[in-house]
N, C-alpha and C positions, 0 to 999 in steps of 0.2 A: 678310717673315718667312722664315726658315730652314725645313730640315725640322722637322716634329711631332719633339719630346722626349717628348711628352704628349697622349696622349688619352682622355678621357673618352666611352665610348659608351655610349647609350641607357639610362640611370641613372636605376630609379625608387627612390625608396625610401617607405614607408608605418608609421608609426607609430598603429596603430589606427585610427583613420576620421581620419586626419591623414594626407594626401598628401605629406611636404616635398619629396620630389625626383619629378618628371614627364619619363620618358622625354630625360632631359638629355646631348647632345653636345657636345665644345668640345676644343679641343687650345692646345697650347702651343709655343713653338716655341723653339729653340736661343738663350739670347740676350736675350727677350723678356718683357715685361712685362705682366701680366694683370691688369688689375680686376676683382675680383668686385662690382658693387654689386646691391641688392635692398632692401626694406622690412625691418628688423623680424622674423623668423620666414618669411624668403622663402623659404628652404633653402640659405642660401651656406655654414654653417657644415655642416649636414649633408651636404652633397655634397664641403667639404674632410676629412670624418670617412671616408666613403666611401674617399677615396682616399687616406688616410694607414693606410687599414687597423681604424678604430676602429669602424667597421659595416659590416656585409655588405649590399650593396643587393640587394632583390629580385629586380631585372631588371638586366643592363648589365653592364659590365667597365671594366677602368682598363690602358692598355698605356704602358708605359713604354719607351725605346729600341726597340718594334719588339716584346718581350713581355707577353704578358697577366699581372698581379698574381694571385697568390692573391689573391681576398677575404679579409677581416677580421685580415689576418695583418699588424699593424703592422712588425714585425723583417721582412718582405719586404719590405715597402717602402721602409724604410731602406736596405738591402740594396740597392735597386734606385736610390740615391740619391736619393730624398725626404724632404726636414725638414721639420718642421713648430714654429713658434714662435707658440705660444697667447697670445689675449687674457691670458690670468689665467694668469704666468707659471710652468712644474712645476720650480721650483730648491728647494733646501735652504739655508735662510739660515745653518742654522750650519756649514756647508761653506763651503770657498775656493771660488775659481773653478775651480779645475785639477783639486777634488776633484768639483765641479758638474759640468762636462765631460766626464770620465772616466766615470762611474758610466755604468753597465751594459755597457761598451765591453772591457769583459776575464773572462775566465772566471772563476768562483768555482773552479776548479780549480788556478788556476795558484797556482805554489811565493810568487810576486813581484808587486809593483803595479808595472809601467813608469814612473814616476811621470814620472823622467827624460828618455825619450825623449815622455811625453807634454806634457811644459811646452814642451819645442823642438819639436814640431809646433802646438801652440796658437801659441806665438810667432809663427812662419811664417805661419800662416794668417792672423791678427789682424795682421800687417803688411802680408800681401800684399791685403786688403782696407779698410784702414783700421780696424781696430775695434780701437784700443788698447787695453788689459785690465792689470791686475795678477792674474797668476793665481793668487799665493798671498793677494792680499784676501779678507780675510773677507762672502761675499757681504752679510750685512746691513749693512754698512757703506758699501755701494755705493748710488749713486742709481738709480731707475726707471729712468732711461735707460740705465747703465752694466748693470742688470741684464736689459736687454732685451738688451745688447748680449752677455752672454752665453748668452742664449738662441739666439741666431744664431751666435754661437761653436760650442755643442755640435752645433748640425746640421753646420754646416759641418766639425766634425772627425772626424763619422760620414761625410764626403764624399759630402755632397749635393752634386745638380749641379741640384734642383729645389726651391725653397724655394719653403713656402708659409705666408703670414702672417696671422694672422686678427686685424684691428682694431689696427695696429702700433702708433697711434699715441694710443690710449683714454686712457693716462695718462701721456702723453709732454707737456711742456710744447710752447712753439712752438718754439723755437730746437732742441731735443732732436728736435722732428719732420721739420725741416728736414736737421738732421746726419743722421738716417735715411735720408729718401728722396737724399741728395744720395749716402750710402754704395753702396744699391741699386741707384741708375743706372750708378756705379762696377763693382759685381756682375755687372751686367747687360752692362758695356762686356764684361767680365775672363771673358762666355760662361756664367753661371750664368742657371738661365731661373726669374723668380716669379711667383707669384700672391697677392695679396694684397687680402684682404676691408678697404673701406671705407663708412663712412657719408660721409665728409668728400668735398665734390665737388672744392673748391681742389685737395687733393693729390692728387685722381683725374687729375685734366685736366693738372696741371702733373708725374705719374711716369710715369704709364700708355701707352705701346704701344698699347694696345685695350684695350675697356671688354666685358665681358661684364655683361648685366641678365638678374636672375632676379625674377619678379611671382608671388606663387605656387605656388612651385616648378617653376615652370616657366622655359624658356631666353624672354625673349620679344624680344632686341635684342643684335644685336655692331654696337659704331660704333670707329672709327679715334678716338683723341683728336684728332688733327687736324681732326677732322669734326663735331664735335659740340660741344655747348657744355654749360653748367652747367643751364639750364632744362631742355634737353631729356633729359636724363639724369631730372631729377627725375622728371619728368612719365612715364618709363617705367616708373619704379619704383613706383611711387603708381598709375596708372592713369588722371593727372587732373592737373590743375594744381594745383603746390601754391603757396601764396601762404603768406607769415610774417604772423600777424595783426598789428596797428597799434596801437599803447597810444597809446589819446585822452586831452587836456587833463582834470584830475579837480581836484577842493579835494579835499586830506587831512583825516579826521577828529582826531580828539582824540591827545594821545599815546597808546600803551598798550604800550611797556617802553622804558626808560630804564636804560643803562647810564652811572656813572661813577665814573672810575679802576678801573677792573675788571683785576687782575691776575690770574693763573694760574699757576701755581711747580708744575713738576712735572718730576724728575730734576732738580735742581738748577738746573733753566735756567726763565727767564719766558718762559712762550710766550706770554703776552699781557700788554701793559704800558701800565697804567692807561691804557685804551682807554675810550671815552666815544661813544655815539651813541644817536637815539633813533629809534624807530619809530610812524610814527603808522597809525591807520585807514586802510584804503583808500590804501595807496601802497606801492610797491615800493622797498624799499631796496636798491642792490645793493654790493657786497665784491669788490672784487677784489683778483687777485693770483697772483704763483707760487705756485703749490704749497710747501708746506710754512714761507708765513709767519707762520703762525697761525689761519688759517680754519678749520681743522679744530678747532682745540682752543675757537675761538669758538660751534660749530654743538655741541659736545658740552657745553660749559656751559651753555646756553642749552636742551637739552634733557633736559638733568635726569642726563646721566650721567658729571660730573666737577664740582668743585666750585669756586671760585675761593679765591683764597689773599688778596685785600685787593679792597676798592671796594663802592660800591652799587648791585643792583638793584630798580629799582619798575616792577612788573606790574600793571597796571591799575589805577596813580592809588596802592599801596602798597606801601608796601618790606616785600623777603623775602629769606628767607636762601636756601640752597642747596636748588633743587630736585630732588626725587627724579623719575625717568622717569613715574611713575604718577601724581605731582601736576602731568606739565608737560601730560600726556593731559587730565588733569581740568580743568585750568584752560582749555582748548582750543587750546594749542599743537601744531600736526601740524608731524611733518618730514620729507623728503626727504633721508635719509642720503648723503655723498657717493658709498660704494661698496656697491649695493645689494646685491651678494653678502655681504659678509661684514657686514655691520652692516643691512640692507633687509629680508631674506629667510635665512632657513633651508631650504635646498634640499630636501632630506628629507621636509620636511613639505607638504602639501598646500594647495592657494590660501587655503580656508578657515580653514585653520588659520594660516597667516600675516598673512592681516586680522584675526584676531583677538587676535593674541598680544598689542599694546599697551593694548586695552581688556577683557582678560579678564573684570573683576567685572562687566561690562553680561552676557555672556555663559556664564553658570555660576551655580552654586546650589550651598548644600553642600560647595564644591571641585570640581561634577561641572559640566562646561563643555558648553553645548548642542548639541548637534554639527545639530542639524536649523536652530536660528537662525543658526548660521554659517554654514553651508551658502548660505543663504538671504540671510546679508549677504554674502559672497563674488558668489551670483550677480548681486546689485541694481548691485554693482559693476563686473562683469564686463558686465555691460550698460551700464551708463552711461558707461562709459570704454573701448568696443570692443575689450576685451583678449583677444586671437586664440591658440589652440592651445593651451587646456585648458578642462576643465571644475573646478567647485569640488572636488572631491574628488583632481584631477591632481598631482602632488606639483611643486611652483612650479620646481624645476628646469630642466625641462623646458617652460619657456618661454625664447623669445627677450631677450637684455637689452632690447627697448623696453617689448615685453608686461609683464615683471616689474615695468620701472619706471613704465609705466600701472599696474598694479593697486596698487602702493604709491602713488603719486601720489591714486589712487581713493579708500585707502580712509584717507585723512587729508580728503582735500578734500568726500567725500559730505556729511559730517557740519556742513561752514562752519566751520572753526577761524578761530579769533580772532586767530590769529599762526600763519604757517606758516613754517618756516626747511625754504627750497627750496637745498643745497648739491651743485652742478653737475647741474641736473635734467635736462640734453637731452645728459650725455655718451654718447658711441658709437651715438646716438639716427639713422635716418634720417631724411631731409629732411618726408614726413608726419608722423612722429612727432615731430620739434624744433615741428612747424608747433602740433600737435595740444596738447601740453603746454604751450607758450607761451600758447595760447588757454584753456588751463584758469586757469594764473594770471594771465590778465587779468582772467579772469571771477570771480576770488576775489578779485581786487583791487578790480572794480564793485561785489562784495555787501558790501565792507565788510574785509573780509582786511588785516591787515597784512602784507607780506610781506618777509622776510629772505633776498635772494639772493645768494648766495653762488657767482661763477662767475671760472674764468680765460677763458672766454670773450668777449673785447672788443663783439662783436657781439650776442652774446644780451643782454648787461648793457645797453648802450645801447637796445636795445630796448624791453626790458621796465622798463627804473629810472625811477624819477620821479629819485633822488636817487645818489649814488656815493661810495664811501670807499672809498680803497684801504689794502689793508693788507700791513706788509712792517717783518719782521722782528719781529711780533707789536704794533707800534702802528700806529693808524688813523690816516687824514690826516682832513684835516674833511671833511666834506661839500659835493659840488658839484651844482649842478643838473645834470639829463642835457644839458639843452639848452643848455647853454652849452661842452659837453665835445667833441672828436671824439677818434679813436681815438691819435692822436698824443700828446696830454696827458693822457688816459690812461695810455700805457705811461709818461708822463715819473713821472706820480702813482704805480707798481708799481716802479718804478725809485726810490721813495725822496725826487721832488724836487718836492714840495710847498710846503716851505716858503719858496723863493724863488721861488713862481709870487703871492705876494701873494693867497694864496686866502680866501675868505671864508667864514663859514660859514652853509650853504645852509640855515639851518632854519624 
């Protein structure tokens, strides 16, 4: 490693009787490449907050080329060339890219917006990196990937020589996460030094330079990637061994929902075309697919918040028309929304208040909503499912994404729903927390649970499915047994090429 660009020293930070950062030291060097991994709520995201300026720690400092940062003063840190490219990307969709970029990089004083000289600097940079861009595209128009790759644009044309990346690759498909890391190494050759927060061990072990583990908030392991392997990584972060639970041989029960020809016409396009599959008792169905060929608009009909424009559904043994969110509750459908920020949780509001939003009438009288029985079902859950750093009253923000996605996972599954539609339940999740989740829908699958998995994940779906459709371009293929499946004929099934695999249907 080169000399430190970057050091972190003796950094605690405390959030009420929440420890997240523990006297934490770590540097970076010219060049180099940092993994942060840790559990869930370990403090990696707090401690890249730290040193981008967005809290003041405690105790401790942050020196960059040899000076110490003001605390809390974001615009220093940029200044001092640190970017920073968040999970949950800060763009303007109805802004270009050039206009994305730009913004806040010029005085509200000046007579002119550079506009000119700033497209031929973005060009330049987005060449001399690889991150091709149209910078007059209207950013909504652009894919996850292309809009992450703006996000790394804009540090890069504040002239970061320190990038730091939290969860790059959460909603990046695989090919888009590979074009990532394959950029970064590039980055990294070209003298920019990063850091970047991961669950995922595969692209720890195959970007990474050196692995820093944080347990607790605290520092507890630096290994060389060279040095270390995939188990032992886990196992630092957890404190334990973790093992993936094992779905045993089951008989399926009875049907209990049945879709056929189910279309979905919305803006003029079918995002789902007369699709057909059923779900029985006690067995895992799983969906796969890229992102955006329909999955999503499959997990919102089915949960009562969009409606279908042709075909038949029957829910347990009868046919219904279009459900409302509060009839798919009643009937006992729980779900695992795919992005638990914007559709999962209301940040704002408080744990208890969030387990209850989808069952309100159990919870309220008069209009006036109980706040001591919430309370009280927020906690039974917060126990049952070990969701770490808040109390019921906490406002759900301010948990880590696995804690958030335990406690919504909780407070669907306390109750034994009859049909749970789980859509990508272990993303950005650590290696405990995929373990821990997995094992909850097995165990909804043993009591009887039908469940609806919906993952682009190859591995988690092979795990957990008794059975597998994939789906692409808004129609389903038929169904195949897991065990007849590996990962290979799966992606050929995502890829569209079912119909010449002479498949049969698994039902």
């Amino acid at each position: 490693m080169n000399d430190a660009v970057l050091t972190i020293s003796g950094v605690s930070k405390r959030f009420g009787d929440n420890l997240a950062n523990d006297d934490i030291s770590l540097s970076l060097g010219e060049g180099e490449i940092v993994a942060l991994l840790g559990e869930n709520g370990a403090g990696k995201t707090t401690l890249m907050s730290i040193l981008f300026g967005h809290y003041v720690p405690d105790t401790g400092h942050v020196t960059v080329m040899g000076k110490q940062l003001p605390p809390g003063k974001p615009r220093a840190a940029i200044r001092a060339g640190i970017g920073m490219v968040h999970q949950h990307f800060s763009l303007a969709p109805n802004l270009t890219v050039i206009e994305n970029v730009m913004t806040g990089t010029e005085s509200l004083w000046s007579p002119a917006s550079s506009v000119a000289a700033g497209r031929k600097k973005l060009i330049e940079i987005s060449e001399r990196f690889g991150l091709k861009v149209d910078p007059d595209a209207c950013l909504a128009e652009l894919s996850v990937g292309e809009q992450q790759r703006v996000e790394i644009l804009k540090a890069l044309y504040n002239d970061a020589r320190i990038l730091v990346l939290d969860e790059p690759t959460a909603v990046l498909t695989k090919l888009e996460a590979e074009k990532l890391f394959s950029t970064l190494k590039e980055m990294a050759r070209l003298g920019l030094s990063l850091i970047f927060i991961s669950h995922k061990l595969d692209e720890v072990m195959a970007t990474a330079d050196r692995i820093v583990v944080l347990r607790g908030g605290k520092l507890v392991a630096e290994r060389s990637a060279s040095e270390t392997s995939k188990a032992e990584l886990a196992e630092l972060m957890v404190g334990r061994k973790v093992t993936r639970p094992v779905r045993e041989a089951s008989t399926p029960g009875a049907v209990v929902l049945e879709a056929a020809g189910i279309t979905v016409r919305s803006g003029g396009i079918d995002r789902l075309k007369a699709i057909d599959f059923r779900l029985r008792a006690g067995e895992v169905l799983g969906i796969i697919g890229v992102s955006g060929n329909g999955q999503a608009t499959l997990a919102q009909l089915l949960s009562g918040t969009i409606g279908r424009t042709a075909g038949d559904l029957v829910l347990f043994g009868h046919g219904i028309a279009d459900l409302t969110v509060a009839e798919a509750v009643e009937k006992g459908i729980g779900r695992i929304p795919e992005d638990r920020n914007r559709e999962g949780a209301i940040g704002e509001m408080a744990l208890w208040e969030n387990t209850v939003l989808e069952r309100l009438a159990r919870f309220s009288r008069h209009g006036l909503v109980n706040r001591q029985a919430g309370i009280a079902f927020a906690q039974k859950i917060i126990d049952a499912f070990d969701v770490r750093g808040g109390t019921p009253t906490s406002r759900i923000r301010l948990l880590s994404g696995g804690n958030m996605q335990k406690l919504i996972l909780g407070r669907n599954l306390i109750e034994h729903p009859r049909i749970l539609l789980a859509a990508q339940p272990a993303r950005g999740l650590d290696e405990g927390a995929v373990a821990a989740v997995h094992e909850r829908i097995l165990d909804a699958r043993r009591a009887g649970t039908a469940v609806l998995l919906i993952s682009e994940d190859l591995d988690e779906v092979m795990a957990l499915a008794d059975r597998i459709q994939a789906i692409v371009g808004g129609r389903l293929s038929p169904p195949v047994s897991a065990e007849d499946v590996d990962a290979r004929r799966l992606g050929l099934m995502m890829a569209g090429e079912w119909q010449a695999q002479g498949m049969a249907d698994a039902v």
